[in-house]
C-alpha angles and dihedrals in degrees: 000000000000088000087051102056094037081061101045090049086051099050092051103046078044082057097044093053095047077059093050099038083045093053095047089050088046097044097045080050088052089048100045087048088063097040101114114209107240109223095193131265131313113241125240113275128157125191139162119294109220078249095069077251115134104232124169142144091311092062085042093064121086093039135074101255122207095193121190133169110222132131139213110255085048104136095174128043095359112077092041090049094051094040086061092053088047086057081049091042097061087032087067089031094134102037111090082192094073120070130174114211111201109191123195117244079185112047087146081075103005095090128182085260104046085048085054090054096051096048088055093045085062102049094253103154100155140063090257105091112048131197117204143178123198137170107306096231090046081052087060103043095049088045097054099024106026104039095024088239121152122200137113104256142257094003098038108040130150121267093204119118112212131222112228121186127215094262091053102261128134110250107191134310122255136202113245076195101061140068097204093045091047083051098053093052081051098059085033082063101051086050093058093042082060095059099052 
């Protein structure tokens, strides 16, 4: 009977550390999942707003950033990738932590108010999602070099939207092409918004 119950207690403080042991193991995976690669910061640029305004990497920290590189004559990739950050835009509609920077691969035609215009075209009637020109050959630069992006511009550029966090690092790249990869920079998101 001893034997019994020795056994018995045994079995069951074996059980409750094989818990324990399980939910350490599940929590440190959960965790993992979440953990988000950090490609580096992004260097200091500063270009022109739509709104005549100066806005660089000093306005973008602070707020959860969802950069991407487009312009406005684009027939091809650019109304369907933008498309996809107005759906994010009113998504985050009431969160003044998120932000969407849109940044011209065409400033030679891409004007202030043709900038205005677009934004308009696309619902924008806030100050989150920005839409800025800058030098061509400080574009390229931050495109390639900055932001890590290939691409021949303006023709070629890259239809990636890109995660930045509030202290100005790149968070992770993400598909405008594809529903699981527009997903993942949504619970990436969320996981950053956690952390402000």
């Amino acid at each position: 009977m001893k034997n019994k119950i020795s056994g018995l207690v045994s079995g069951i403080i074996a059980v409750f550390f094989l818990a324990v042991l399980a939910l350490v193991v599940i929590d440190s995976a959960n965790k993992s999942r979440y953990d988000l690669p950090d490609y580096g910061s992004i260097p200091h640029f500063q270009f022109i707003e739509r709104s005549g305004i100066p806005y660089g990497k000093t306005e973008m920290e602070g707020k959860i950033n969802i950069v991407n590189f487009f312009f406005t004559s684009c027939k091809g990739p650019c109304p369907y990738m933008n498309s996809q950050v107005a759906k994010l835009y009113r998504k985050y509609a009431t969160s003044q932590d998120v932000q969407f920077v849109s940044i011209s691969v065409d400033p030679q035609r891409d004007s202030l108010s043709i900038l205005q215009n677009y934004a308009t075209d696309f619902g924008v009637t806030d100050n989150r999602w920005l839409f800025l020109r800058g030098p061509m050959d400080e574009v390229e630069i931050l495109s390639e070099k900055g932001f890590m992006l290939g691409g021949e511009l303006p023709d070629l550029h890259s239809t990636k939207l890109i995660l930045v966090d509030s202290a100005g690092h790149i968070r992770g790249y993400y598909n405008s092409y594809n529903e699981n990869s527009l997903e993942l920079l949504t619970i990436r998101v969320r996981e950053l918004l956690k952390k402000m």
